[in-house]
N, C-alpha and C positions, 0 to 999 in steps of 0.2 A: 504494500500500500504506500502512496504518494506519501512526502512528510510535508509539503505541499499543502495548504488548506485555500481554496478559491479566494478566500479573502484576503492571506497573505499574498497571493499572486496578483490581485488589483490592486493591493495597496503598492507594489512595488511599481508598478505600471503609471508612467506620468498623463496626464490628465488628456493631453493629445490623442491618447487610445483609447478603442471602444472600449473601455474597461471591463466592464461585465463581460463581454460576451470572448473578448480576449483569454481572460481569466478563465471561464468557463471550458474553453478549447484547449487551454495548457493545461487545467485540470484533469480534464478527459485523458487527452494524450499521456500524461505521466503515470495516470491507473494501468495502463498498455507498459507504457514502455520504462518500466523503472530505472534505468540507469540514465534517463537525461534529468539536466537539472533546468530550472529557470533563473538567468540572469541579467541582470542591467549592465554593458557593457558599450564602450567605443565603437560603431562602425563606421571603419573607410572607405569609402565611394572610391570608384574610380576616379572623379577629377580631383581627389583629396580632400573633398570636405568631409568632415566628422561630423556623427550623430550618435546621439546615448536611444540605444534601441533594447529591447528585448531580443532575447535570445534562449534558445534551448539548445542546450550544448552535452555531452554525454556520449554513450555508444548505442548504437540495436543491433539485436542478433539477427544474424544472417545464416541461415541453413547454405552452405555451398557441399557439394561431394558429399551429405552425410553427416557434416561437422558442423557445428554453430560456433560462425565469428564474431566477434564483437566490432562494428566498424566503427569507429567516432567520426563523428557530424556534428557538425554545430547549425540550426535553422535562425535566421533573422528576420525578427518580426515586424515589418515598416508599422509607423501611426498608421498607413493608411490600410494595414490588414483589418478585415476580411477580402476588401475590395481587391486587394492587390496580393500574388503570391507572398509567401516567405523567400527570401534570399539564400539558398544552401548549400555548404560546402562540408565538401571530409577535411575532418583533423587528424592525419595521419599523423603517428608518432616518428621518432626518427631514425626507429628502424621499416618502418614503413614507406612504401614507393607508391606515390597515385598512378593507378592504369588509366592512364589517359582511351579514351573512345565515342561511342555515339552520345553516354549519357552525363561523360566526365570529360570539363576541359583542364587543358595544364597547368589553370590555379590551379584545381580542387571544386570549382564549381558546379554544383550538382544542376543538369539540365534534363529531367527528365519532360516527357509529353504532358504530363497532371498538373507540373509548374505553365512549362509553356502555354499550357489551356485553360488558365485557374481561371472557375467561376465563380462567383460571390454565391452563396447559400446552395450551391453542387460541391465543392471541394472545402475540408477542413484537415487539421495538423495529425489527426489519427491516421485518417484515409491516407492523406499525403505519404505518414511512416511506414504506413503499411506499403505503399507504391513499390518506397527503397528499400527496402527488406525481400520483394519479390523480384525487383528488377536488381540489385545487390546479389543474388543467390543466383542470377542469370548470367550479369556481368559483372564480377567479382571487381571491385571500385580500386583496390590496393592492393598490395602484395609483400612482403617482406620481401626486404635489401638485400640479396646475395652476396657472399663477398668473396671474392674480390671481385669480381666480374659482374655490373650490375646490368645484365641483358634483358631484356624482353620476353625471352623466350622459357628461361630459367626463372625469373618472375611466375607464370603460369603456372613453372610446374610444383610451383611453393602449394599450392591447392591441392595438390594429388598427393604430395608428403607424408608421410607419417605426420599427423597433429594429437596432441593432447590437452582437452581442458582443463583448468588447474581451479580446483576452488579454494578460494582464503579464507585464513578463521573468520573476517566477517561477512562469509556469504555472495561475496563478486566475485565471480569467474573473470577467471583471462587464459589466451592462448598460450600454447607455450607448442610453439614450432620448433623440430631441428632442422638446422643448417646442414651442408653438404659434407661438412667435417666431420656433422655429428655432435656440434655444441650447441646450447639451448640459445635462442635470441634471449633479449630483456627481456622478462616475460610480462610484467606490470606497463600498463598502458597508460598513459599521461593525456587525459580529452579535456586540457584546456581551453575556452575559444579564444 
């Protein structure tokens, strides 16, 4: 269960937002998806102006081959949502490599069809996560860093790997991939946005 209450997440929300109904959608969403959080942070525009926006930042699992990954994403909430998509991108860590493709550009910006077609009162943040979670388990977003050799092709084959889930005494799993030598990546994932 969220630790989240609707009314801590309006009250964080500057007055520009639809507050309630804001609130009501990150509440939703975080009953689904427990490892994102909500928070009040910086975002830079491409022409460089800043804005203190919402955001929901964390990981969702991803069924790929069998295995549940945890991807990190962070979504950005404009004042102007509902009307207007969320902003989204993977927070890969820095043993992680974005797979650049049809649904990921070489930020990390997420372009799936459901943003590119968001309608006001058809598309919300649940739906939306559910999208990357199934389109994530299609076209796997990242990949862990090879080393020495960070190719393409050995990227991919990081999915077909031996993987193992590790759960911590408090309850959060993370992957724990081997490497080609046989040594375990970092296994703790860092999803700050």
């Amino acid at each position: 269960m969220s630790s989240y209450c609707e009314n801590t997440i309006k009250k964080m929300l500057p007055k520009a937002y639809f507050q309630k109904h804001v609130a009501h959608e990150i509440n939703v969403a975080l009953t689904y998806f427990t490892n994102l959080v909500p928070v009040m942070d910086k975002y830079v525009y491409n022409n460089g102006t800043t804005k203190n926006l919402m955001s929901l930042t964390g990981t969702i699992p991803v069924m790929i081959n069998n295995t549940t990954y945890n991807i990190p994403i962070c979504l950005w909430i404009e004042e102007s949502y509902p009307q207007t998509a969320p902003i989204c991108y993977l927070k890969p860590t820095q043993e992680m490599m974005i797979v650049t493709g049809q649904y990921i550009s070489s930020s990390g910006e997420i372009l799936l069809p459901y943003l590119l077609e968001w309608k006001n009162h058809e598309c919300d943040l649940t739906s939306l996560l559910q999208v990357m979670v199934a389109m994530f388990g299609e076209f796997p977003p990242v990949c862990m860093k090879t080393h020495p050799e960070p190719e393409q092709a050995s990227c991919w084959m990081q999915f077909h790997r031996q993987t193992e889930v590790i759960t911590d005494t408090d309850g959060s799993s993370y992957l724990s991939l081997t490497r080609e030598d046989g040594q375990p990546f970092q296994q703790k994932n860092e999803t700050n946005c």
